[in-house]
Structure formats: C-alpha cells, structure tokens
C-alpha positions as protocol buffer text, in pm:
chain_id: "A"
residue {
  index: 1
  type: UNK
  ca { x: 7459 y: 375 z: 5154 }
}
residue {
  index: 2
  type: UNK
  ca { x: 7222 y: 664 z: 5214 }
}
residue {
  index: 3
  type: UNK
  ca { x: 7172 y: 708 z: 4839 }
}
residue {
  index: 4
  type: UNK
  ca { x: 7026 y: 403 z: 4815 }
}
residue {
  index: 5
  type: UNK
  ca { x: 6738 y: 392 z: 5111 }
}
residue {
  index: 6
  type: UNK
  ca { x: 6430 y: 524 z: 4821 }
}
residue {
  index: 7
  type: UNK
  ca { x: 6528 y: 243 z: 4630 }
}
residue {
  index: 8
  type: UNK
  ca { x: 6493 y: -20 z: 4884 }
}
residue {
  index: 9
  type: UNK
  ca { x: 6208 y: 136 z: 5044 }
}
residue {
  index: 10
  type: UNK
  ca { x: 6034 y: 116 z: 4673 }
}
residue {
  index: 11
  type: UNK
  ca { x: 6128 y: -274 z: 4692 }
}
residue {
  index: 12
  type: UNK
  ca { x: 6007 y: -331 z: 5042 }
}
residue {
  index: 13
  type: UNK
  ca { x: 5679 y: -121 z: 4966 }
}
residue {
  index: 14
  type: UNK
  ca { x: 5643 y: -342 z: 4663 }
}
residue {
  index: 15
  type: UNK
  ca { x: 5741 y: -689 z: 4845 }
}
residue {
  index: 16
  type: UNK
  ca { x: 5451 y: -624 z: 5102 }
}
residue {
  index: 17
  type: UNK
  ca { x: 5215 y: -570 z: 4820 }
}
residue {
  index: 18
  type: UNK
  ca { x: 5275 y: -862 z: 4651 }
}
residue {
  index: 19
  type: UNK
  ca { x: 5317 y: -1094 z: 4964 }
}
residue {
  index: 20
  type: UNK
  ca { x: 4916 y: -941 z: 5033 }
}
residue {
  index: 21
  type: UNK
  ca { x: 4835 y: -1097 z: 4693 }
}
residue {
  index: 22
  type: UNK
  ca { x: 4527 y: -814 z: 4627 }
}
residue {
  index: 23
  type: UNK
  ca { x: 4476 y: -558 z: 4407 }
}
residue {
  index: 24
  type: UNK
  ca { x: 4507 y: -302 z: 4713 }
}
residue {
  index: 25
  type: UNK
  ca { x: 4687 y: -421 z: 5043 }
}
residue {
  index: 26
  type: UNK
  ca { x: 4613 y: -307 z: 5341 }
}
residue {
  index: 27
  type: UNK
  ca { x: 4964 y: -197 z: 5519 }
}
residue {
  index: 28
  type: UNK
  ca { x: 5078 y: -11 z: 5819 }
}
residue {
  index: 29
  type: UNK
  ca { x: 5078 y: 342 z: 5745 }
}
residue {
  index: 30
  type: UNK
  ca { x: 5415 y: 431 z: 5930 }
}
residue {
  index: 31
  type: UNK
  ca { x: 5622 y: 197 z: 5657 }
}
residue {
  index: 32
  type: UNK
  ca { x: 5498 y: 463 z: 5388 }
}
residue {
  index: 33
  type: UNK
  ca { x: 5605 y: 826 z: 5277 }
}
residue {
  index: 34
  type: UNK
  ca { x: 5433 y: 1062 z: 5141 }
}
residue {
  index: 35
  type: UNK
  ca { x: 5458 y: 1438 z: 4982 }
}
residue {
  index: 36
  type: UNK
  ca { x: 5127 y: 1559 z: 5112 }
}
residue {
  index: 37
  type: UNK
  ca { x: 4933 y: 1571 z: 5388 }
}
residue {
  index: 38
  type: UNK
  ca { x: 4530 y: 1733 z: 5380 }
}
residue {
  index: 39
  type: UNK
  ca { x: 4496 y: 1834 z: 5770 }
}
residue {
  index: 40
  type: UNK
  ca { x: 4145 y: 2036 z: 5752 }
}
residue {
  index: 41
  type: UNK
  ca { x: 4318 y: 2274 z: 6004 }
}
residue {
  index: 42
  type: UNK
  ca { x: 4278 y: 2542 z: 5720 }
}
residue {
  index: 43
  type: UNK
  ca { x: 3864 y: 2523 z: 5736 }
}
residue {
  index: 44
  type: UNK
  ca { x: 3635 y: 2735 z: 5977 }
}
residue {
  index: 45
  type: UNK
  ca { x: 3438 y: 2520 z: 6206 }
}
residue {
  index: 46
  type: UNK
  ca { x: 3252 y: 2543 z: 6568 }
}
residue {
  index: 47
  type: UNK
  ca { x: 3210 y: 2357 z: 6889 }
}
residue {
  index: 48
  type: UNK
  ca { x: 3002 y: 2052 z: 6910 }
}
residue {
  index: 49
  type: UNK
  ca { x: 2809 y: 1948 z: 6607 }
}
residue {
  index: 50
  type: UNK
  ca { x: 3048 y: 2122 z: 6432 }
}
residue {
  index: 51
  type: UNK
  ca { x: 2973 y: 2336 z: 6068 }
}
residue {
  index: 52
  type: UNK
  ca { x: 2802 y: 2215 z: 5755 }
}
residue {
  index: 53
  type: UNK
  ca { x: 3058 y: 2213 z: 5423 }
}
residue {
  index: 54
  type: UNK
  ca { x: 2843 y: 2385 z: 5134 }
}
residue {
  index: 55
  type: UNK
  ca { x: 2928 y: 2197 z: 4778 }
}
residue {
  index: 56
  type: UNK
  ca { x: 3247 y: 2017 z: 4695 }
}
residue {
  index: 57
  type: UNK
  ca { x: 3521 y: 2089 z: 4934 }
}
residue {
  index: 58
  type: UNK
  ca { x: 3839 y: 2197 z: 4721 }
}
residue {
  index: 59
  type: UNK
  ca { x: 4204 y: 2089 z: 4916 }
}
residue {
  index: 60
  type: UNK
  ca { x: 4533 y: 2101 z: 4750 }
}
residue {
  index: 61
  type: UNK
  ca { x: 4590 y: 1778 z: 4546 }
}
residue {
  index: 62
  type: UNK
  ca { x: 4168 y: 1657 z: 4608 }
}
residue {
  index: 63
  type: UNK
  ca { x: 3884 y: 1744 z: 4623 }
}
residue {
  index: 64
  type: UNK
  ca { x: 3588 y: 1585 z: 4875 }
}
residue {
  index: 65
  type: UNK
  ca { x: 3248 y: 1470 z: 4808 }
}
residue {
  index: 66
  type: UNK
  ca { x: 2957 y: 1261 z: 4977 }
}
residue {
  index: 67
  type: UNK
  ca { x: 3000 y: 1053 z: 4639 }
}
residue {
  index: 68
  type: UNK
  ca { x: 3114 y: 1028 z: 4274 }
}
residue {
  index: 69
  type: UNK
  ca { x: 2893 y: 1141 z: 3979 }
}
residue {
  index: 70
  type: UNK
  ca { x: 2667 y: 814 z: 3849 }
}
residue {
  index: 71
  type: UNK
  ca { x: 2619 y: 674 z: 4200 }
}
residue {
  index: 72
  type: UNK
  ca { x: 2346 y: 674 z: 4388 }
}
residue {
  index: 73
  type: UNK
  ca { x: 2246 y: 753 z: 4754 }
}
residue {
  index: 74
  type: UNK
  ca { x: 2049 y: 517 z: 4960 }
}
residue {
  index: 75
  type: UNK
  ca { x: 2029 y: 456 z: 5339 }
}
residue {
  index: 76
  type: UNK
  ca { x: 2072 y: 151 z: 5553 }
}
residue {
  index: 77
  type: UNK
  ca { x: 2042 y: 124 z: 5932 }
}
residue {
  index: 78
  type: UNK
  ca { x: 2085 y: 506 z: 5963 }
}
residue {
  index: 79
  type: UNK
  ca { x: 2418 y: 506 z: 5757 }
}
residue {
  index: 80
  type: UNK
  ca { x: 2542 y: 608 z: 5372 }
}
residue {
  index: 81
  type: UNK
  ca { x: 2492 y: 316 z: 5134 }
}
residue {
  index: 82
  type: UNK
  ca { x: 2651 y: 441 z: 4763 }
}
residue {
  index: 83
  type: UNK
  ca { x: 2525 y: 194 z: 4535 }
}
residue {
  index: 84
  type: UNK
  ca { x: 2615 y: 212 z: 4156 }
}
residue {
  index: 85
  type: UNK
  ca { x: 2904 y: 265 z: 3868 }
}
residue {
  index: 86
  type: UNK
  ca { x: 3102 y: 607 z: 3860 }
}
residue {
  index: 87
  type: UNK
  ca { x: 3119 y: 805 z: 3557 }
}
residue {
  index: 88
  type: UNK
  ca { x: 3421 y: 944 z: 3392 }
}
residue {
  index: 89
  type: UNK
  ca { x: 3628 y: 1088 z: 3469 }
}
residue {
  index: 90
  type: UNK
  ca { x: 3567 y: 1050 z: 3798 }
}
residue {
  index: 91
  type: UNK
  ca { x: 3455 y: 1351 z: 3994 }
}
residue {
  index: 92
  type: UNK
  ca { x: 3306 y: 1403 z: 4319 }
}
residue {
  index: 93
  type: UNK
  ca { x: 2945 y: 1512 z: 4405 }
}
residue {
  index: 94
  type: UNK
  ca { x: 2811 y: 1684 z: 4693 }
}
residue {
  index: 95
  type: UNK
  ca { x: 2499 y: 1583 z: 4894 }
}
residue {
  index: 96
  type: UNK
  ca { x: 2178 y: 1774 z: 4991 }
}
residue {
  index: 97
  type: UNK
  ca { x: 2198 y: 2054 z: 5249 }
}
residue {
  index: 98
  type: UNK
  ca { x: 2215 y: 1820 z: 5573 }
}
residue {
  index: 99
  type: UNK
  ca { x: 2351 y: 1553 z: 5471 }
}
residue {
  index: 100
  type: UNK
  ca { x: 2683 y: 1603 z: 5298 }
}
residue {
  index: 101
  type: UNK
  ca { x: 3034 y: 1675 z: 5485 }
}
residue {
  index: 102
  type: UNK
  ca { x: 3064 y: 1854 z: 5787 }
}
residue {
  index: 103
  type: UNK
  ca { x: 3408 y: 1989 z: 5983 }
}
residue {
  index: 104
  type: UNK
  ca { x: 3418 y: 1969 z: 6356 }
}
residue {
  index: 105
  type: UNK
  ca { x: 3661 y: 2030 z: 6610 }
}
residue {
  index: 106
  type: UNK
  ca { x: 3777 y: 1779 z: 6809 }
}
residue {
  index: 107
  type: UNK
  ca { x: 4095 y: 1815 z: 7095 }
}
residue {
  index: 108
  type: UNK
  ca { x: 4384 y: 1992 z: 6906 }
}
residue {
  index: 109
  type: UNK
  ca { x: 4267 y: 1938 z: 6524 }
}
residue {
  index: 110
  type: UNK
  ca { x: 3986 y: 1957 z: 6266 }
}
residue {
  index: 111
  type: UNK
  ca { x: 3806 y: 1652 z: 6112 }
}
residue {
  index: 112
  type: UNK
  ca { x: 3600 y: 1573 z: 5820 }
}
residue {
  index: 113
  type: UNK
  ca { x: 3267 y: 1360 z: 5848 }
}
residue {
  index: 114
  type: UNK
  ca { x: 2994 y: 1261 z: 5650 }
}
residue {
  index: 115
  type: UNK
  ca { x: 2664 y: 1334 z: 5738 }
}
residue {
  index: 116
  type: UNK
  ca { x: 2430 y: 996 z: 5737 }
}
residue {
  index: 117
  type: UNK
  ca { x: 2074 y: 995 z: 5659 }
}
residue {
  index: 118
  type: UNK
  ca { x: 1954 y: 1182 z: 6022 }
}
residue {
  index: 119
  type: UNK
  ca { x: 2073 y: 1497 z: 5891 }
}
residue {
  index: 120
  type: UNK
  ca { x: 2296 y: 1834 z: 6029 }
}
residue {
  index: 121
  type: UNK
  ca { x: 2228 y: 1908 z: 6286 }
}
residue {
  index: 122
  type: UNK
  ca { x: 2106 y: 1594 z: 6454 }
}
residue {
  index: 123
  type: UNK
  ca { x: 2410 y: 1443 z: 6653 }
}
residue {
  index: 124
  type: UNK
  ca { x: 2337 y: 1117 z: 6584 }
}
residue {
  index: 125
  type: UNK
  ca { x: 2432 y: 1207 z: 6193 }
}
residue {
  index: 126
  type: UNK
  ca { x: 2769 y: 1271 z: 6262 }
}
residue {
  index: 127
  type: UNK
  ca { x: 3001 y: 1032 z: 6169 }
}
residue {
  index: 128
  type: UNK
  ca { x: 2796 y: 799 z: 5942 }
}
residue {
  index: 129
  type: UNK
  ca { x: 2762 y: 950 z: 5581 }
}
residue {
  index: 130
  type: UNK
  ca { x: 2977 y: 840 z: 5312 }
}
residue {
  index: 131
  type: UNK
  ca { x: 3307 y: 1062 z: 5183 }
}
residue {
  index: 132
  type: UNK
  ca { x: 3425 y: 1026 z: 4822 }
}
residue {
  index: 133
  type: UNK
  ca { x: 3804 y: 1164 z: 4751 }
}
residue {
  index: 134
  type: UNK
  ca { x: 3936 y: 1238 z: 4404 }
}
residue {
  index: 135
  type: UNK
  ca { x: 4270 y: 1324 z: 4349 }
}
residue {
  index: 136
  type: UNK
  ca { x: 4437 y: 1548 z: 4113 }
}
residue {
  index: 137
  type: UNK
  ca { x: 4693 y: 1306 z: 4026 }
}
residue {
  index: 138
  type: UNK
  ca { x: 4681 y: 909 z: 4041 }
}
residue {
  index: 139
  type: UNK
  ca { x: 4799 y: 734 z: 4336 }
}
residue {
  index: 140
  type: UNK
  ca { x: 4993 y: 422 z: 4444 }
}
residue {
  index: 141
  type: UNK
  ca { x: 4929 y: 465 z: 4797 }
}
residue {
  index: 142
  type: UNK
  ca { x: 4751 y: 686 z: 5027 }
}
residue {
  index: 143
  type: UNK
  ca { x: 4675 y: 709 z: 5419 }
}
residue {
  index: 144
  type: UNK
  ca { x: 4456 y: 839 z: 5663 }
}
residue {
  index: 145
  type: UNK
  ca { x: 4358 y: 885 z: 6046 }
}
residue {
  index: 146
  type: UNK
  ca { x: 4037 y: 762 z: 6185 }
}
residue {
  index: 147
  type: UNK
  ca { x: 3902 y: 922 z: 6503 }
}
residue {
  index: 148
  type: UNK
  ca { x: 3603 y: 829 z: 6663 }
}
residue {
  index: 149
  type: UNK
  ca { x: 3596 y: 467 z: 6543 }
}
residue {
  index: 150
  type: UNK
  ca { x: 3451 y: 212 z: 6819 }
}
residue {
  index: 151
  type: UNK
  ca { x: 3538 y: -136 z: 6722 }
}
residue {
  index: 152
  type: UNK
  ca { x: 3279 y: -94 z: 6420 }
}
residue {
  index: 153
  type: UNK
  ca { x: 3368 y: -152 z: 6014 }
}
residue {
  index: 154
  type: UNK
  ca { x: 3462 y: 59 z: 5741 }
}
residue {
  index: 155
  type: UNK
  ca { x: 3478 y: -23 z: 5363 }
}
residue {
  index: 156
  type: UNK
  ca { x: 3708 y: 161 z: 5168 }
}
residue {
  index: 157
  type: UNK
  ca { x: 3641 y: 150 z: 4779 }
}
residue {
  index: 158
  type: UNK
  ca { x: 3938 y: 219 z: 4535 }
}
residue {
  index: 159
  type: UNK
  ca { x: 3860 y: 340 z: 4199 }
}
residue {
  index: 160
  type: UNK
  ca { x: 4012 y: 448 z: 3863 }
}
residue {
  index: 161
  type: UNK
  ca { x: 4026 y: 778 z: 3622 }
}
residue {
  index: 162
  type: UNK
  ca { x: 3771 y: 615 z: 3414 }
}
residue {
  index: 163
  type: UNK
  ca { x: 3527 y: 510 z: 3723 }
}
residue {
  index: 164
  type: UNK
  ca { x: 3579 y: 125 z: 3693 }
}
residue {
  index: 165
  type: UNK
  ca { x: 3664 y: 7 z: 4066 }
}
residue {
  index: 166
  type: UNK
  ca { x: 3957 y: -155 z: 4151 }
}
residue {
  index: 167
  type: UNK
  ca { x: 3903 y: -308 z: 4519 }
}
residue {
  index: 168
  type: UNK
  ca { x: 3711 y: -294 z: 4803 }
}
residue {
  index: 169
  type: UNK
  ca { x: 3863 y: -359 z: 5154 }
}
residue {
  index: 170
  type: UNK
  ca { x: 3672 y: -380 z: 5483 }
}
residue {
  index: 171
  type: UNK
  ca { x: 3939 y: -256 z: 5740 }
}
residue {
  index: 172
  type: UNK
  ca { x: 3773 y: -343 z: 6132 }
}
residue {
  index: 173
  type: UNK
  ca { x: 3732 y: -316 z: 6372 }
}
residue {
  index: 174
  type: UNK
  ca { x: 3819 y: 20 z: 6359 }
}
residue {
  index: 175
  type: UNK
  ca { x: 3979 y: 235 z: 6621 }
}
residue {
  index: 176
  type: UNK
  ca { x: 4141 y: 571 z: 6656 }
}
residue {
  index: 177
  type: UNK
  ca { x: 4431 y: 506 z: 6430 }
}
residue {
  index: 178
  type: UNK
  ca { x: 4640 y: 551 z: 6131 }
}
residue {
  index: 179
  type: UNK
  ca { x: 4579 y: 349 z: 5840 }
}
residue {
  index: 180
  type: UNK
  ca { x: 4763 y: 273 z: 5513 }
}
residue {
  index: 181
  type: UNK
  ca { x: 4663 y: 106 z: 5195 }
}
residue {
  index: 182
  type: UNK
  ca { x: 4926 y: 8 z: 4911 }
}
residue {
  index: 183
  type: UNK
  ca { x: 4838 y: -47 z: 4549 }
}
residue {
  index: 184
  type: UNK
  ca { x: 4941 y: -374 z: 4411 }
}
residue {
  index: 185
  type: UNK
  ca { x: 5012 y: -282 z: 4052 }
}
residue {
  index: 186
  type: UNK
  ca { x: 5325 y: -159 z: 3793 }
}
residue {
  index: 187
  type: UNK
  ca { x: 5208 y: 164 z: 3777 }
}
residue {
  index: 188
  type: UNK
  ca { x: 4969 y: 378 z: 4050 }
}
residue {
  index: 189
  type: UNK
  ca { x: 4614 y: 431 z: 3927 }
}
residue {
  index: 190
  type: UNK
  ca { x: 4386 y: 506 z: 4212 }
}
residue {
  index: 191
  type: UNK
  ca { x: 4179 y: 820 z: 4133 }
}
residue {
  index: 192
  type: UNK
  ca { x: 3941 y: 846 z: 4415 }
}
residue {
  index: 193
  type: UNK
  ca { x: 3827 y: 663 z: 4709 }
}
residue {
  index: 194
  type: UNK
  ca { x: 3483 y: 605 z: 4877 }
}
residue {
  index: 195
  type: UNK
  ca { x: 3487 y: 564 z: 5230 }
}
residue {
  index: 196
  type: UNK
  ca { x: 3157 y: 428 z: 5397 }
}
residue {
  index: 197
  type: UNK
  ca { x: 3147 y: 272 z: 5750 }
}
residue {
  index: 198
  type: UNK
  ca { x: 2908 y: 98 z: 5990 }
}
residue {
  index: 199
  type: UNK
  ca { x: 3057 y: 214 z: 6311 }
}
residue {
  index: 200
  type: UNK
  ca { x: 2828 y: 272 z: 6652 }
}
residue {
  index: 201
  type: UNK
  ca { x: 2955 y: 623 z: 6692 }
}
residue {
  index: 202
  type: UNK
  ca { x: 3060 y: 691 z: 6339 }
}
residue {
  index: 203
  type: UNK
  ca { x: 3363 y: 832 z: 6218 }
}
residue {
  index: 204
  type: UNK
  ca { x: 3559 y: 1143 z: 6120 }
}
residue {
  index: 205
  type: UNK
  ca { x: 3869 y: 1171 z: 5916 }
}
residue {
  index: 206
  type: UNK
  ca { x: 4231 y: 1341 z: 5937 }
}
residue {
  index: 207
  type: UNK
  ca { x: 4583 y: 1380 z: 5781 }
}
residue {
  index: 208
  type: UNK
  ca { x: 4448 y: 1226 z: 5469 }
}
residue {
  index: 209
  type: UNK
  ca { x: 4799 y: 1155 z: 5291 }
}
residue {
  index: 210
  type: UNK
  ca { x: 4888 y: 1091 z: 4917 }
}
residue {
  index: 211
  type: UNK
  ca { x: 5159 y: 1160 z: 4630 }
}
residue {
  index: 212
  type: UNK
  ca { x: 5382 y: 894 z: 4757 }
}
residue {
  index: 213
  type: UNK
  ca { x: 5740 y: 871 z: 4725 }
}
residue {
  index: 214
  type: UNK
  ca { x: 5815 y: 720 z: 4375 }
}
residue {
  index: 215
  type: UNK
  ca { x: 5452 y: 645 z: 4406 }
}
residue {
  index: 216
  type: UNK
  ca { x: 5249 y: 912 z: 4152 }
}
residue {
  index: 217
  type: UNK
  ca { x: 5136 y: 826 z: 3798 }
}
C-alpha cells in the first residue's frame, strides 16, 4: 500500500486542480510536497528596518528580483505597480538603491520584502514593493509564507520561460499564513512569479517552496 501513496497524491493534487477549473488554483499549502525550501536564514541582516539586498539575490533553485526584464515600474497609493510584458527568457531585475528587496529579522527567522516607492530606510517602505521569482527549473506548484499581512490583498502573477503570463490570482485578505498555488496543466511550466500586494502594513515573505513531488518540468 505504501508504494502507492505518490501516485495517489499526484491524482488528488491533480483532482483539486481541475475541480478549481483555472489555469492556477489556489490550494492549501499543507496538501502539497515539495523538494525545496528558500528560508533566507542564510542572508546577513539587522534589527528593525532591516538591510538593503544589493542586485539580484541568487538562492539555490531562484533567483529574486523587484521585477522581470521588459516591465516597467510605476507607483500607486505608495505601493509597486509592474505594468508591462516580460522578455525572454524570463529573468529577474533589480530595482534602484532604496527601493528593491530588503531582509529583516523578525521573531526566530529572516524575511524578504520589497521596498515600495518611500524608499530604505523609511519604515513605511517596508513591506510594499513588488518581488519577482524565477526559477531554475519549471514548476507545477510552489508555496510560500506571508508574515505581516493585515487583512489587505495580494496578486500573485504566474508566468512562463518565454514571458507570456499564465494567471493572475488575488489571494485576500491576507494574513500570517501559508499559502499554496497548483498549476492546472499536463505538464508544469511556471518560470517565475510576481508578487505585488496592497496590504496596510505590507508584507514580507518566507519558506518560499518549489520542485514539487512529480511536479518539475
């Protein structure tokens, strides 16, 4: 019996795809596994605002970015808008000194923010700048913590090797939790994904989790 629990959790992961109908699902991250797990716990950092990243920060299996190479950055109510068409292959950009990514310590772990159009070091930057994430390898599904987020909304873009985007879900409102997302398709092809969000307080992120279990293209 044991030798057959990947196979039906492939079918189950699959069945809750196509019962959401969408090109990307939305599904509770505990029902997925996955190989690897980015935790930020490797990166120096500091107390409160935390530290600036400089350029494109390089993890093992992705690499992070304010946004991918064609967009373009505009502002909106003191948050990230990313407006525009990726190029490919899709690759990840940094943002000006100030307003890029930024690692900060929170109780027990490191997070990842963007900075939003305030600026490092003002406070009220944290939280609200967009993050782009391209993977080494093409996904099928991939999950993620939010801390920090205060009944607010996030939209979570989903995108392909060649730049062409295949959904867009608004997950809210958000709170301090673990989130999954499931790819509705015969073979995995999400590249990257943009993360932008119009919370009060802003977010951060953690345990970003990919290479999924009978998952990888």
């Amino acid at each position: 019996m044991r030798h057959l629990l990947p196979a039906l959790l492939v079918i189950s992961f699959a069945s809750q795809a196509m019962a959401c109908g969408a090109p990307v699902c939305q599904v509770p991250q505990a029902e997925l596994s996955f190989g690897q797990v980015i935790t930020f716990d490797n990166l120096p950092s500091s107390p409160g605002v935390g530290r600036e990243v400089e350029g494109v920060l390089d993890q093992p299996g992705a690499q992070f970015g304010e946004r991918f190479a064609g967009q373009l950055l505009l502002s909106e109510g003191g948050f990230d808008r990313i407006e525009g068409r990726a190029l490919a292959p899709l690759s990840v950009l940094a943002g000006q000194t100030g307003q890029s990514l930024g690692v900060m310590r929170l109780t027990q772990t490191l997070v990842l923010q963007g900075y939003g159009p305030r600026g490092f070091p003002n406070v009220d930057a944290i939280g609200e700048g967009a993050v782009a994430i391209v993977f080494d390898r093409d996904q099928g599904a991939i999950g993620l913590d939010i801390r920090g987020g205060e009944a607010g909304m996030a939209r979570v873009v989903f995108l392909r090797r060649d730049g062409s985007e295949i959904a867009a879900l608004e997950v809210q409102p958000l709170a301090e939790d673990s989130y999954g997302f499931r790819r509705n398709a015969a073979a995995p092809d999400i590249a990257g994904i943009l993360i932008l969000n119009r919370d009060p307080q802003g977010i951060a992120l953690d345990n970003i989790r990919f290479d999924g279990l009978d998952l990888l293209g």
